[in-house]
N, C-alpha and C positions, 0 to 999 in steps of 0.2 A: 606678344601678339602683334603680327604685321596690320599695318595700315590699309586699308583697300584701297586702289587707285583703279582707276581706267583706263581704256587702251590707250588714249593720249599719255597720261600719266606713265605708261610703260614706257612707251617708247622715249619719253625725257628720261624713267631711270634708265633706260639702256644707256642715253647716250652719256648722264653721270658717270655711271657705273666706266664705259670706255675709256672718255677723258680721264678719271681716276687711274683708270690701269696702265695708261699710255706716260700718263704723267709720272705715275711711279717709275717707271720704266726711267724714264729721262734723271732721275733721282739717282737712280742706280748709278746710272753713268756718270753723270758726275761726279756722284762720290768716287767713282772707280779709277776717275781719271787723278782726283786729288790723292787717293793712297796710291796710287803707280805712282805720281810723283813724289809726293814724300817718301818711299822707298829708295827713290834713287832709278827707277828703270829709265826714266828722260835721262839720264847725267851726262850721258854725251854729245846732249846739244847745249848751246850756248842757249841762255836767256830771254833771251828773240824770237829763236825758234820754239821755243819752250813753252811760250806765251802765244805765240801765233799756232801750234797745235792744241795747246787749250784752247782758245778759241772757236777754231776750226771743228775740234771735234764736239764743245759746246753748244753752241751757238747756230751752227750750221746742220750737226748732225744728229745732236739729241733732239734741242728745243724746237727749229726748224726741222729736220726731216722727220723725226717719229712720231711728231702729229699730224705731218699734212698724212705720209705714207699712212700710220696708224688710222687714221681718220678715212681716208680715200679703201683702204681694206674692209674697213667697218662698213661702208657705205653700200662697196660693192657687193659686200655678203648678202649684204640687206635685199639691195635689188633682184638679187640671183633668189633669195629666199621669196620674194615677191612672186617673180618670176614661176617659179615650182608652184608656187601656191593658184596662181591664174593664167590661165593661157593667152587672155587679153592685153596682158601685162608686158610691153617689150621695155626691158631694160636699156636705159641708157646708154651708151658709149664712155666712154673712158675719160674724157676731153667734157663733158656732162658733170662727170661726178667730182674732176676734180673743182669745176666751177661752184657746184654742189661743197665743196669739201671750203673753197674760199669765201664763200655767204654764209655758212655753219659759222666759220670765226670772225666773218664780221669784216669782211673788205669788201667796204661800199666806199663808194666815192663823195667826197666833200667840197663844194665851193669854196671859191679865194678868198672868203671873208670867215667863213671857217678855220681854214688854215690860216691865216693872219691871226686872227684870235689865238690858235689853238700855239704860235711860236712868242706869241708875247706870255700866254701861261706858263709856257717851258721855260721863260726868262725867268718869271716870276719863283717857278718851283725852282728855277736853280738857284736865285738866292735862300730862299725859305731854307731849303737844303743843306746850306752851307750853317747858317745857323743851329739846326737844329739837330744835325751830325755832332759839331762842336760841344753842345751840348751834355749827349751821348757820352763823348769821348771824354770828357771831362769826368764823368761819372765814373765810368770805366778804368779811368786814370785814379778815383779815388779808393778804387778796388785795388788797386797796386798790377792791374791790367799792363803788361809789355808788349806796344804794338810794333806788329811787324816791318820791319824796314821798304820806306820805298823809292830806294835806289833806280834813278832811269834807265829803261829797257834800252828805249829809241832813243836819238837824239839828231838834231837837225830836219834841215823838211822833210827828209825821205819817211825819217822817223816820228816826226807829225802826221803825216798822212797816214801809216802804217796806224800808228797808234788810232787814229781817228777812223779808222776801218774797224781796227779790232774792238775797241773801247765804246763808241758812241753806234757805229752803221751796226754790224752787227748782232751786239746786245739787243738795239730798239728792236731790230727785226724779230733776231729769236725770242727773247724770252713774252714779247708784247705778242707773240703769236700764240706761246703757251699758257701764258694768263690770261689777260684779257683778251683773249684770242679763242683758245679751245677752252679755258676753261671755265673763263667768266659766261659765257654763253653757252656753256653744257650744265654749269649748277644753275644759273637764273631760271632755269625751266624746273626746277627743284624746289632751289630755295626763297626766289622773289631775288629779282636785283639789287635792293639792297643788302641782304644778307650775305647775297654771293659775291659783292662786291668786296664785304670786309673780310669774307674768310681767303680768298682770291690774294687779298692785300697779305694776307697773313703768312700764304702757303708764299709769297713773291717773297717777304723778309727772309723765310727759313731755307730756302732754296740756295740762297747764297751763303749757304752753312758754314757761317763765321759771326761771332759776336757782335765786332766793329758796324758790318754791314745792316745787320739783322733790322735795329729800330730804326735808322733814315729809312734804309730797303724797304719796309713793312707801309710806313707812313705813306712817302712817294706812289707805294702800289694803289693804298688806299684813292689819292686823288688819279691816277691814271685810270684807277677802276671808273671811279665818280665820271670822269671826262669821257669816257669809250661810254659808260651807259646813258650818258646826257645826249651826244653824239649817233649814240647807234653805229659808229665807224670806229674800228681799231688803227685807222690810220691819225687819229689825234691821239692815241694812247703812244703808237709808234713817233708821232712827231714830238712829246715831253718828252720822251725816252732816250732822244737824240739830242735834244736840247739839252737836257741836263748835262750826261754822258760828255758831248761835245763841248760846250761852255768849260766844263771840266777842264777837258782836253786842251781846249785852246790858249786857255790861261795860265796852266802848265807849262805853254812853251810860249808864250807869248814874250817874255823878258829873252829868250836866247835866243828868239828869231824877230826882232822886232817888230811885231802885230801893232796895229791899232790896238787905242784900251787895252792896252798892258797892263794899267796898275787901276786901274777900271775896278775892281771889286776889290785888291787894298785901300785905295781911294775911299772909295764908298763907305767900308766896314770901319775902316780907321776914322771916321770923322762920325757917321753918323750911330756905330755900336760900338764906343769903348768902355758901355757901363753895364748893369746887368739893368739898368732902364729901358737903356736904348735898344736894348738886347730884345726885352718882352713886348717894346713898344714896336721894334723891327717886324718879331713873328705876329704879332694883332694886326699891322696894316697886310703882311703878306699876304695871312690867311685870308683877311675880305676879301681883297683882290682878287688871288684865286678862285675864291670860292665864288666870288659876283659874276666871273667869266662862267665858273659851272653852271651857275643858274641860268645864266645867256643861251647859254648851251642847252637847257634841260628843256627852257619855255619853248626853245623855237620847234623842240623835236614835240613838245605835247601837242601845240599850238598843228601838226600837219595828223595827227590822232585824236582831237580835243574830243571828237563824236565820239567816238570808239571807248577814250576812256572814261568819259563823264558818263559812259550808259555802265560800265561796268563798276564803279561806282556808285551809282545808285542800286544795283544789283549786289554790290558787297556789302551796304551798309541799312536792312531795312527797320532797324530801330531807329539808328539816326534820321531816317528821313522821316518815321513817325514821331520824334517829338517836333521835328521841323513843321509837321502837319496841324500839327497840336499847339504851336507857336501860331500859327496864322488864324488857328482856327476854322480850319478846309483842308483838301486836300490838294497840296501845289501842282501844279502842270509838272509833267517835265522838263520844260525849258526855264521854268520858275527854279526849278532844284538844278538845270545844270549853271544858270545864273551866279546860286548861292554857292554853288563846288568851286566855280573858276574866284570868285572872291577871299575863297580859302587861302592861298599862295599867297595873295597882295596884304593878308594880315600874319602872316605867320612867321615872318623876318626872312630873313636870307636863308637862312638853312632850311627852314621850317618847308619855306619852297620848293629850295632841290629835292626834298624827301616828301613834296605831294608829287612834283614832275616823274619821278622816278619810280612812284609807287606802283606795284603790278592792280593794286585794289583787288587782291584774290585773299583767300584764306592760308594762313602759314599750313604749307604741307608737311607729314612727317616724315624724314627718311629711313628708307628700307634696312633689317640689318645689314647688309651685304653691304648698303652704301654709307652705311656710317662705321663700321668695318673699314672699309678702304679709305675715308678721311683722317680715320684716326690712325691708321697705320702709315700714312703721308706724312700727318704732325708729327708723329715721336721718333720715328726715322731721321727727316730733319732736324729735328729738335733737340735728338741726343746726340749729332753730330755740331751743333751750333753751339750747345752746353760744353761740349767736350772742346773746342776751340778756348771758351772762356776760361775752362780750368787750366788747360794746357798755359795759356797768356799769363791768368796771373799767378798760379802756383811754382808751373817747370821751369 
């Protein structure tokens, strides 16, 4: 039996329902682009090239173009459907919708104290990263997992820069456009933000349809999700994205091109995580850290909505506010209950908080078949390509 929703309701599954079908689409292609090359059809290029067309047709052409294009189609249709339906109705211009198509995924602009914050978290996720990859890999190592060789593509500054185009600029753009871009903002109207953030994190591990990546990839999604919904801007989700990616990168060549802080994170790991102490104790302060920026992040975005949410709140919860009535003894004002809402956060620890900031305060909606259809045929698509990696590693 389907769920009943309303017109608002519809038009968020529509746009579910698109994001899903666009995003599939971009699944294809990758995969398509990984069996062309494991076949052999690239063999004629060298390594370089090889890598800089994966890339390109990646990053640029899947993740980047077939959501703005897929989205800006979608949009237009809509309007022309508007349009036939009203004669009062003049559709937009082209230059409109695609503006329309960049506020859909969430590019709004962020002050210097934003972005300041938002490059010391990408420091922070790229050590956490580093740790908790290691991790992974060790596990994976005890599976009798054979990881893939990674022999330098690039090398010298041409080959730094190059790499730091394909590896760090790129990636943040495209795939931070197709997650927490299109997609985290076409399920939160579904699922509530929090939800959509973890499944978002989940479709970001499987995308990169290889074992190795899968658990760091999924994790990392997870806090880029947290930091874009704290935010409201895909431009912090895009700025960890580069941080990490680039951190990477830099430190890769840092020892063959003489960089500052060249031995800056062996330094680091070799003195303060050489035990599986220092190890646990390393990921407990990371995680605060990170997560205290999240919450930084989370308040200042309630704190410019506090009205708006503290009413919907009290509109989502009216047994909670009658035993609260029943506690006093009266019936509280409204300003008396949004008093007691905002005291919530400041008792609830650190997490407890990002997950009052972040809460929609609606009821969990159920999804459509058609859109639970298209979720789960997303998951097992990736999923039996990410499995089939791991067999391939430690079996063949």
């Amino acid at each position: 039996m389907q769920p009943e929703i309303n017109l608002t309701e519809i038009k968020k599954s529509k746009d579910f329902i698109v994001a899903c079908v666009i995003y599939f689409c971009i699944l294809i292609a990758v995969a398509v682009m990984r069996i062309l090359i494991t076949v052999g059809v690239f063999n004629s290029l060298n390594d370089g090239a090889l890598e800089a067309l994966f890339s390109i047709v990646v990053q640029v052409i899947a993740m980047s173009g077939f959501c703005f294009v897929g989205w800006f189609i979608y949009l237009k249709r809509k309007n022309r459907a508007k349009n036939a339906a009203s004669l009062d109705f003049a559709p937009p211009k082209d230059g409109e919708i695609f503006r329309e198509t960049t506020r859909a995924f969430g590019f709004r602009k962020i002050d210097s104290k934003t972005v300041a914050f938002a490059f010391l978290l990408g420091f922070l996720m790229f050590l956490f990263n580093i740790l908790f990859a290691n991790f992974f890999r060790n596990i994976l190592d005890a599976f009798g997992y054979r990881f893939p060789s990674g022999d330098d593509v690039f090398v010298g500054w041409s080959g730094f820069l190059i790499t730091m185009i394909l590896t760090a600029i790129l990636p943040a753009l495209g795939e931070e456009t197709a997650h927490r871009g299109m997609l985290l903002n076409s399920f939160a109207g579904r699922l509530g933000v929090r939800r959509a953030v973890v499944l978002v994190a989940l479709l970001f591990g499987l995308m990169h349809m290889n074992i190795v990546q899968f658990f760091y990839a999924t994790m990392l999604g997870y806090i880029m999700g947290l930091t874009v919904a704290a935010t409201k801007s895909i431009w912090t989700g895009i700025i960890l994205h580069f941080m990490n990616n680039g951190l990477s990168t830099y430190f890769a060549f840092a020892e063959d091109l003489g960089l500052p802080f060249e031995n800056l994170v062996g330094n680091l790991f070799g003195t303060l995580f050489t035990n599986y102490i220092g190890i646990l104790i390393g990921i407990a302060l990371l995680v605060w850290g990170m997560f205290a920026i999240i919450r930084k992040f989370a308040r200042a975005s309630f704190e410019k909505e506090k009205d708006y949410k503290l009413a919907k709140l009290i509109a989502y919860d009216p047994v909670g506010i009658e035993i609260l009535n029943r506690q006093a003894g009266r019936v509280l004002t409204i300003e008396e209950l949004k008093r007691v809402a905002l005291a919530i956060p400041e008792k609830a620890g650190l997490f407890g908080a990002i997950r009052f900031y972040l809460d929609d305060f609606e009821r969990p909606k159920k999804l459509l078949a058609t859109e639970k259809a298209l979720v789960w045929a997303i998951i097992s698509f990736s999923a039996l390509i990410t499995i089939f990696t791991f067999v391939w590693g430690a079996i063949l």
